[in-house]
N, C-alpha and C positions, 0 to 999 in steps of 0.2 A: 897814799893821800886820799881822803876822805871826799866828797862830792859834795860841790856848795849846793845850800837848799835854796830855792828861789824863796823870798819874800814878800806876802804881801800885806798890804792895811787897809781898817777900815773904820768906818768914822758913824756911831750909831747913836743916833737920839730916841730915848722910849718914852711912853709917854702911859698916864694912867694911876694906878696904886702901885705907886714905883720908888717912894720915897718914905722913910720909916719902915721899911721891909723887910730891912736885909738885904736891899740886891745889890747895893754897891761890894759889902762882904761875899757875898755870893759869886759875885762876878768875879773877884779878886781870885776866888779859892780855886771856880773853874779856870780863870785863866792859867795859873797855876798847874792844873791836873794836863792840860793842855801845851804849857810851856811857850806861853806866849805872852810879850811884854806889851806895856802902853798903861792905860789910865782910864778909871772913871770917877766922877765926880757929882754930885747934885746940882741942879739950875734953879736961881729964883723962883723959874716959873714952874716948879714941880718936877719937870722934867729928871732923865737922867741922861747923860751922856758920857758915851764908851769910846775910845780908840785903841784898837791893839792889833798886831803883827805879830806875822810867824809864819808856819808852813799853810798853804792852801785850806789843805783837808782839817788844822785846825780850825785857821780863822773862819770857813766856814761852819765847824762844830759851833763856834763861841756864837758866830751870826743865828743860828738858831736857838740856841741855850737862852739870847737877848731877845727872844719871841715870846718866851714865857716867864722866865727869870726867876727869881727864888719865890719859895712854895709858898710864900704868903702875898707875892707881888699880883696884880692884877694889868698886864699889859693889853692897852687900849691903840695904840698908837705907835708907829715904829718906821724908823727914815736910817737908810744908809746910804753910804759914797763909797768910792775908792780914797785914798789918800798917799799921798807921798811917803816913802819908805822913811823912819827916822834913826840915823847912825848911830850907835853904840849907846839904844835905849836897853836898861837890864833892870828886869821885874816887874809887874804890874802893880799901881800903888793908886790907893784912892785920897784923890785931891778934897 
């Protein structure tokens, strides 16, 4: 019998040249190489906003990956939380 992994989430708004970039693709592919699930999405106001879960030592990979973001992004701004765990979320997909 295998060892359940703890899970955690997190909930991150960037801010910047962050839209027309590639970083919602970006973020999908690392979440991906990471194996961890949730969502990002574009906001009116420019912004972009990520949620996603998995093991620790991921989701914090991804929280800094979302510091800089794909090669053409320019992040200016950048807010995280904790978040509630969400049950039998599978894949990362962009909203």
């Amino acid at each position: 019998m295998g060892e359940t992994m703890e899970l955690y989430r997190r909930h991150v708004f960037v801010t910047g040249r962050v839209q027309g970039v590639g970083f919602r693709w970006s973020a999908r592919s690392r979440a991906g190489e990471l194996g961890l699930t949730g969502w990002v999405r574009n906001l009116p106001d420019r912004r972009v906003e990520l949620c996603f879960q998995g093991g620790l030592g991921e989701v914090d990979e991804m929280e800094d990956w979302c510091r800089t973001g794909s090669p053409y992004a320019k992040v200016t701004g950048f807010s995280v939380s904790d978040e509630l765990l969400v049950e039998g979320e599978s894949g990362f997909e962009i909203r």
